[in-house]
N, C-alpha and C positions, 0 to 999 in steps of 0.2 A: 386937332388937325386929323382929319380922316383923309383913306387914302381910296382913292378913284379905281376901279377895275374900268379898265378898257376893253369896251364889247367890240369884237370885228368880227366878221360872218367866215374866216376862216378857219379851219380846223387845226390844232395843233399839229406839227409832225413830228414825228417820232424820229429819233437820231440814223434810225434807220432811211427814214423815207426823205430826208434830208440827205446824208451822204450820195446815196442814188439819185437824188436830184443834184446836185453838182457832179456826179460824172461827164456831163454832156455838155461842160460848162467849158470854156478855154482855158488852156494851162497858161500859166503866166509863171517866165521866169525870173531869177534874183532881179536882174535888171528892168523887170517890168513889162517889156516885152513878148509879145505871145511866141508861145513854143512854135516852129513849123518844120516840118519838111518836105522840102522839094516844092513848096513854096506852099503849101498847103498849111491853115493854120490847126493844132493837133487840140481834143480835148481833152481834158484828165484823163479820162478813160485811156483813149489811143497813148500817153503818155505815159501811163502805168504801165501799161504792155508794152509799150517798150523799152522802158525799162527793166520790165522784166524779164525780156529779151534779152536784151543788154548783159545782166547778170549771168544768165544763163550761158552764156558765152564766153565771160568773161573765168568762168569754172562753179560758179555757185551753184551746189549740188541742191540745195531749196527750189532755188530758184529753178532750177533741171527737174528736179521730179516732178513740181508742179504742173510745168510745160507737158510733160511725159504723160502726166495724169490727164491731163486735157484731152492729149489728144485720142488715149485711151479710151474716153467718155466717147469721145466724136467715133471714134470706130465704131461703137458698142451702139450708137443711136443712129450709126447708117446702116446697119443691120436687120434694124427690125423694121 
Protein backbone atom coordinates (compact mmCIF):
# COMPACT_ATOMS: atom_id res chain seq x y z
CA UNK A 1 0.00 0.00 0.00
CA UNK A 2 1.63 3.24 -0.96
CA UNK A 3 0.85 6.33 0.27
CA UNK A 4 -0.46 9.45 -2.12
CA UNK A 5 1.33 13.07 -1.52
CA UNK A 6 -1.15 15.50 -2.13
CA UNK A 7 0.04 18.31 -4.72
CA UNK A 8 -1.97 21.85 -4.05
CA UNK A 9 -0.41 24.97 -5.59
CA UNK A 10 -0.18 26.47 -2.05
CA UNK A 11 2.82 27.19 -0.30
CA UNK A 12 3.44 25.85 3.13
CA UNK A 13 3.31 28.47 5.93
CA UNK A 14 5.51 28.61 8.35
CA UNK A 15 4.21 28.77 12.09
CA UNK A 16 5.14 32.15 11.96
CA UNK A 17 3.03 33.35 8.89
CA UNK A 18 0.24 31.25 10.15
CA UNK A 19 -0.01 32.84 13.73
CA UNK A 20 -0.04 36.51 11.93
CA UNK A 21 -2.63 35.34 9.77
CA UNK A 22 -5.04 34.55 12.66
CA UNK A 23 -4.69 37.86 14.31
CA UNK A 24 -7.15 39.45 12.06
CA UNK A 25 -9.39 36.55 12.63
CA UNK A 26 -12.52 37.07 15.35
CA UNK A 27 -11.98 36.16 18.95
CA UNK A 28 -14.26 33.68 20.06
CA UNK A 29 -15.09 33.19 23.52
CA UNK A 30 -15.62 29.99 26.18
CA UNK A 31 -19.13 30.33 25.16
CA UNK A 32 -18.58 30.58 21.64
CA UNK A 33 -19.60 33.83 21.01
CA UNK A 34 -17.62 36.63 19.47
CA UNK A 35 -15.71 38.81 21.77
CA UNK A 36 -17.26 42.58 21.32
CA UNK A 37 -17.14 45.87 22.68
CA UNK A 38 -19.47 48.43 22.49
CA UNK A 39 -20.96 46.50 20.19
CA UNK A 40 -18.21 46.20 17.79
CA UNK A 41 -17.09 42.51 17.24
CA UNK A 42 -12.98 42.60 18.55
CA UNK A 43 -10.21 40.31 16.59
CA UNK A 44 -7.44 38.44 18.34
CA UNK A 45 -5.26 41.00 17.90
CA UNK A 46 -7.63 43.88 19.34
CA UNK A 47 -8.25 41.25 22.16
CA UNK A 48 -4.70 40.53 23.14
CA UNK A 49 -4.30 44.26 23.73
CA UNK A 50 -6.65 44.31 25.57
CA UNK A 51 -5.83 42.16 27.46
CA UNK A 52 -2.99 43.38 27.78
CA UNK A 53 -4.39 46.36 28.84
CA UNK A 54 -6.37 44.80 31.31
CA UNK A 55 -3.16 43.32 33.11
CA UNK A 56 -1.33 46.23 33.00
CA UNK A 57 -3.83 47.89 35.17
CA UNK A 58 -4.62 45.38 37.10
CA UNK A 59 -0.69 45.89 38.59
CA UNK A 60 1.21 43.37 36.16
CA UNK A 61 4.61 44.90 36.06
CA UNK A 62 5.25 42.57 32.52
CA UNK A 63 2.61 43.56 31.39
CA UNK A 64 3.43 47.57 32.36
CA UNK A 65 6.75 47.64 30.93
CA UNK A 66 5.80 46.14 27.84
CA UNK A 67 3.03 49.04 27.35
CA UNK A 68 6.00 51.54 28.54
CA UNK A 69 8.31 50.08 26.01
CA UNK A 70 5.74 50.72 23.29
CA UNK A 71 5.19 53.65 23.82
CA UNK A 72 8.86 54.45 24.19
CA UNK A 73 9.37 52.98 20.41
CA UNK A 74 6.27 55.34 19.33
CA UNK A 75 8.17 58.52 20.78
CA UNK A 76 11.47 57.63 19.42
CA UNK A 77 9.76 57.09 15.60
CA UNK A 78 7.88 60.46 15.79
CA UNK A 79 10.91 61.93 16.13
CA UNK A 80 12.73 61.25 13.21
Amino acid sequence: MSKKKIETDEQPQTMEEYLLSQLDTPAYLKDGTIATVNGKELTKQEAIATNILNLAMKGDVKAAQYINSLQMRAKMERKK
